[in-house]
C-alpha positions as CSV (number, residue, x, y, z in Angstrom):
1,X,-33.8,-89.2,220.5
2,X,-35.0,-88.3,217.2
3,X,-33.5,-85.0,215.7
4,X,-34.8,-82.5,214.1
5,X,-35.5,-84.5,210.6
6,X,-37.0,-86.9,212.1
7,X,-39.6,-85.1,213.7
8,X,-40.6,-83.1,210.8
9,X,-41.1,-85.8,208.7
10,X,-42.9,-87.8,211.6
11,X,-45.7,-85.1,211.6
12,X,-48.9,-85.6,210.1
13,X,-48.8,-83.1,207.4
14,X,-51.3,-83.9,204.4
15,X,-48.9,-85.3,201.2
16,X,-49.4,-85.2,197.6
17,X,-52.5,-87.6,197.7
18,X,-54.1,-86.5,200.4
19,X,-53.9,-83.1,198.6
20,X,-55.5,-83.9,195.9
21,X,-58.0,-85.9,197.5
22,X,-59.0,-82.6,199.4
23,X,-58.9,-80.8,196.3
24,X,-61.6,-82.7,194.7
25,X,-63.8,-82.7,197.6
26,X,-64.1,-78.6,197.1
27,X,-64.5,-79.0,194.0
28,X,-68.0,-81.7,194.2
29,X,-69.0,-79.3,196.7
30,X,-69.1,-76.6,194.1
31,X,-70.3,-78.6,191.6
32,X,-73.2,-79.3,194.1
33,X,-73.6,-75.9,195.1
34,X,-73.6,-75.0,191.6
35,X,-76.0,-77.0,190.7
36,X,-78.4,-76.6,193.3
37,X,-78.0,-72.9,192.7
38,X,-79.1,-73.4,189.1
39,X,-82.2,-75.9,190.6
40,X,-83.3,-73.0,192.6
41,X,-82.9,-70.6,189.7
42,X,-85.2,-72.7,187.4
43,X,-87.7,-73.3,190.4
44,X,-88.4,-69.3,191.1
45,X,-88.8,-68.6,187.1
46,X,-91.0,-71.7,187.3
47,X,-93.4,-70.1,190.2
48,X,-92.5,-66.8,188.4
49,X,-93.9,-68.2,184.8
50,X,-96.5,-69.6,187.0
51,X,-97.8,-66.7,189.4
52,X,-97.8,-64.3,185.8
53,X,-99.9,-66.8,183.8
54,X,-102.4,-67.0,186.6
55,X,-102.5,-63.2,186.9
56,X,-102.9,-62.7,182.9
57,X,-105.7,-65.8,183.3
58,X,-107.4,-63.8,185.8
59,X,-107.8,-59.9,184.0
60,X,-108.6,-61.9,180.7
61,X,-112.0,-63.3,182.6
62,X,-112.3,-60.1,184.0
63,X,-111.8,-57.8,180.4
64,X,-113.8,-60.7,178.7
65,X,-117.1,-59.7,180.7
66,X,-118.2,-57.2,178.2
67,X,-117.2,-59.0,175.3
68,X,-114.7,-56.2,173.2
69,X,-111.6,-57.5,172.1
70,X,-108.6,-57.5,174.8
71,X,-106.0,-55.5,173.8
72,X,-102.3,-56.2,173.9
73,X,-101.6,-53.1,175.0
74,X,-103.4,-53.7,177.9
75,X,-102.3,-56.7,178.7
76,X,-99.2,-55.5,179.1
77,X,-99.7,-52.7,180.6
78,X,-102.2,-54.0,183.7
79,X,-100.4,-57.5,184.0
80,X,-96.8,-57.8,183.0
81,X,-96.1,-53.7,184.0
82,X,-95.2,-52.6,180.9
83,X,-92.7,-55.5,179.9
84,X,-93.9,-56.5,176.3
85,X,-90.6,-58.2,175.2
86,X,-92.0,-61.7,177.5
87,X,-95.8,-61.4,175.7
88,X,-95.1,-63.5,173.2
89,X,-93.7,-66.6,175.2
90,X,-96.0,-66.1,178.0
91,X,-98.8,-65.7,176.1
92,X,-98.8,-69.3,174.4
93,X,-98.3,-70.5,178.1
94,X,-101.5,-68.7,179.1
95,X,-103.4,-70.4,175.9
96,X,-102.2,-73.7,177.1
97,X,-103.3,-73.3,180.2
98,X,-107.2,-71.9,179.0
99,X,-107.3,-74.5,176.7
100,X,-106.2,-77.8,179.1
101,X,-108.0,-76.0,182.3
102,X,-110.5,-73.8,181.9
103,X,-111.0,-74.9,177.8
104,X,-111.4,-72.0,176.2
105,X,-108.7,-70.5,173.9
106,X,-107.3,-66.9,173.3
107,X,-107.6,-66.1,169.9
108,X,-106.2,-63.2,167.9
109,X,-109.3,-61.4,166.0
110,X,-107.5,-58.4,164.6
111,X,-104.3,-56.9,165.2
112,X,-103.1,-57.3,168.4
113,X,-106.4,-57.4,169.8
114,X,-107.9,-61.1,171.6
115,X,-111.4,-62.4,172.4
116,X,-111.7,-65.6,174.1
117,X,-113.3,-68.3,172.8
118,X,-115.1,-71.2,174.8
119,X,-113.5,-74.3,173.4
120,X,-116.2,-77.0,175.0
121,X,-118.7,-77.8,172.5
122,X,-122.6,-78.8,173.1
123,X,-125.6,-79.6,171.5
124,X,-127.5,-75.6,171.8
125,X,-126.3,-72.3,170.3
126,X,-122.6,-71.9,171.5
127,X,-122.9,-68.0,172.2
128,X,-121.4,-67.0,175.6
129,X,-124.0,-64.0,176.1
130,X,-125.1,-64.3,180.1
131,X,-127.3,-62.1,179.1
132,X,-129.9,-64.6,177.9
133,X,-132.3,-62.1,176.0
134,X,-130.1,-60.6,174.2
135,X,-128.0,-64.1,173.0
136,X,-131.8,-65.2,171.7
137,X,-131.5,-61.7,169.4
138,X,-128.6,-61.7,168.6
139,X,-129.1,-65.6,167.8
140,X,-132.3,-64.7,165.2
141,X,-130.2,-62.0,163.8
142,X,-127.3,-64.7,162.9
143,X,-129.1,-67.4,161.8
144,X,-131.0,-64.6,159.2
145,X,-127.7,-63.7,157.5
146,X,-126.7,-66.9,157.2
147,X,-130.0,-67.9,155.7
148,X,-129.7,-64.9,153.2
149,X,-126.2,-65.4,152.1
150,X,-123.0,-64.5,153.1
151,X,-124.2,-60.8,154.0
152,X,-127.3,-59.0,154.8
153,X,-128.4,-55.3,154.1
154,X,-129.5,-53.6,157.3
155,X,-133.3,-53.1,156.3
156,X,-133.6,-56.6,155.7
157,X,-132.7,-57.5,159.0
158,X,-135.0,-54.8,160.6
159,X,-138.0,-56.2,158.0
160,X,-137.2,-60.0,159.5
161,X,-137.5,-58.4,163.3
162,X,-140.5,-56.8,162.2
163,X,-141.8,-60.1,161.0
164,X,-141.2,-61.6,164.1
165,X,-143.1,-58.3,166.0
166,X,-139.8,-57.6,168.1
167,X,-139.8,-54.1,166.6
168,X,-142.1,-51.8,164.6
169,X,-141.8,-49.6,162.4
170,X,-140.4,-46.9,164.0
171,X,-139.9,-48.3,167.9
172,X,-136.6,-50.5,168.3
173,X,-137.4,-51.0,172.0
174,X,-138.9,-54.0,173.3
175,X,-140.3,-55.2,176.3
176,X,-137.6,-58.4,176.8
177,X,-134.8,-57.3,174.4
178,X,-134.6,-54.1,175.4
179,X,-133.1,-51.6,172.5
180,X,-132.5,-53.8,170.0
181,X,-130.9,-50.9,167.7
182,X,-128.4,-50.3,169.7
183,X,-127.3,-53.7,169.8
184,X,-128.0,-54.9,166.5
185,X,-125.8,-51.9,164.9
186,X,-123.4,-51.1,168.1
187,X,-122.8,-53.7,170.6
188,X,-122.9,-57.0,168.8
189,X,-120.6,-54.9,166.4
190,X,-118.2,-54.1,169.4
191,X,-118.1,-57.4,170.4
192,X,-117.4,-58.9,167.1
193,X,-120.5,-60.6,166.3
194,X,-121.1,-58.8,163.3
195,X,-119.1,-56.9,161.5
196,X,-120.8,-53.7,159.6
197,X,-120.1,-52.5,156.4
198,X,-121.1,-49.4,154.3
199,X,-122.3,-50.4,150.9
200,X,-121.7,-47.5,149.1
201,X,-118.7,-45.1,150.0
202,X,-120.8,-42.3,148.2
203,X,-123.8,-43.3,150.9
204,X,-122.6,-44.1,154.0
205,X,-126.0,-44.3,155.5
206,X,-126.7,-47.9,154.5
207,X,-125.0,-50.7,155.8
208,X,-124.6,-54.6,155.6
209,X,-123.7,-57.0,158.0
210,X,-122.0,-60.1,158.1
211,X,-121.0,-62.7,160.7
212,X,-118.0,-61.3,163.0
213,X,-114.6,-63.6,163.8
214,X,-116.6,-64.2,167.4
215,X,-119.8,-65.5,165.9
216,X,-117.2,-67.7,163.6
217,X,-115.5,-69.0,166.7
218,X,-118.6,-69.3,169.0
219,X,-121.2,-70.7,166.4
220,X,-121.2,-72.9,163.3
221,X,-123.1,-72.9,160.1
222,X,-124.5,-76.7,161.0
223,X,-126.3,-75.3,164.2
224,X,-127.6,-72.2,162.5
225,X,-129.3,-74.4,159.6
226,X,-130.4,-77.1,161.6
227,X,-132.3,-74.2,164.3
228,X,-134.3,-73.5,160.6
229,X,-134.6,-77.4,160.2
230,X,-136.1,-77.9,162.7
231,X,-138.9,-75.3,162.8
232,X,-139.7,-75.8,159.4
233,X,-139.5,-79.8,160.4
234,X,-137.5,-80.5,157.4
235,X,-134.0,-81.9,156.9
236,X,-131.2,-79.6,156.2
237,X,-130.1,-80.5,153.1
238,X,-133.1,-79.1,151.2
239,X,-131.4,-76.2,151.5
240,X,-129.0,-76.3,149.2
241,X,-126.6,-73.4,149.1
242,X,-126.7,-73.5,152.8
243,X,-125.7,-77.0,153.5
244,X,-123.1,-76.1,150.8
245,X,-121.7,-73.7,152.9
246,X,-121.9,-76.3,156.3
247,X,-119.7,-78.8,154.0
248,X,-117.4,-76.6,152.8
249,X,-117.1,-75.7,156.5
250,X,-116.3,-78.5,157.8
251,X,-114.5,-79.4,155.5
């Protein structure tokens, strides 16, 4: 008969090895556990990242339908619920996204204001007006300045639509492009087509007008000169200021 001793030390009881072995089991489950915990983690900020850029996608289409600038402010405000700390990093995940999916590109115009910009050139006037009457005025009216120089006084632009018998002397509206005053001098200036300046400070009733940043983005000098090539069936470089100005564009 064994005593006592014996039968304590004939138990299976776990020794110093067996320990240890048990020991680092626990501790590669935790390291799994941790691990997968931190998989998970990077997954939800993923489909988080994801779910916000397609929401920020989604109101810039829908604030881009009348053409004004999308503001920061708003962006945050309607889309990331007041959180403008993450605008920055998110926002250069949303322009990849326009750019490799829908290919257009969000670009900063003025001061924390956007317009979007359709990235996929073509061979016709790259103006994204659905409104196609009003992209043939506005058209005209861009091609004119650029023709001028690198701005145009306001009568001059009325006295080239006059030419063309879209308006008279004094009646601005017209039977396809509707009031073209108001979007000569207002909405093409809201939009950023043009961009309207007083001449004199001491009389601010007479104004100039240039090309806006969206006409820059939308349209290039090439296509504008090459519109008034081809009606005058000449080539473009007997205009010579103005092909100067497509070279030094592309350059």
């Amino acid at each position: 008969m064994r005593d006592s001793q014996d039968l304590f030390l004939s138990q299976d009881l776990p020794g110093p090895s067996s320990q240890a072995s048990m020991s680092s089991q626990r501790s590669s489950r935790s390291s799994i556990l941790t691990r997968s915990q931190i998989v998970n983690s990077q997954e939800m900020e993923m489909q988080k990242d994801t779910q916000l850029i397609s929401s920020i996608i989604r109101y810039l289409f829908m604030a881009n339908r009348n053409k004004l600038p999308i503001q920061k402010t708003h962006i945050i405000k309607h889309v990331l619920n007041g959180n403008g700390r993450i605008f920055r990093s998110i926002i250069d995940k949303v322009n990849v996204e326009l750019s490799e999916v829908f290919g257009y590109n969000l670009i900063e115009v003025e001061n924390n204001k956007y317009i979007l910009v359709n990235e996929i050139e073509n061979n016709i006037p790259h103006l994204t007006f659905e409104d196609g009457p009003k992209q043939v005025l506005l058209y005209l009216v861009l091609v004119h300045i650029f023709m001028i120089g690198e701005s145009c006084k306001e009568e001059v632009i009325w006295d080239f639509l006059r030419h063309l018998g879209i308006i008279t002397e004094n009646n601005f509206q017209h039977e396809y492009f509707g009031d073209v005053k108001e979007s000569v001098t207002v909405e093409f200036v809201n939009q950023r087509y043009l961009e309207r300046n007083v001449i004199d400070k001491n009389d601010p009733s007479e104004y100039e007008y240039s090309w806006g940043s969206r006409a820059h983005n939308e349209l290039n000098y090439r296509s504008a000169l090459q519109f008034v090539a081809d009606i005058y069936e000449c080539p473009i470089k007997k205009w010579k200021l103005q092909y100067k100005a497509v070279l030094e564009e592309e350059a």
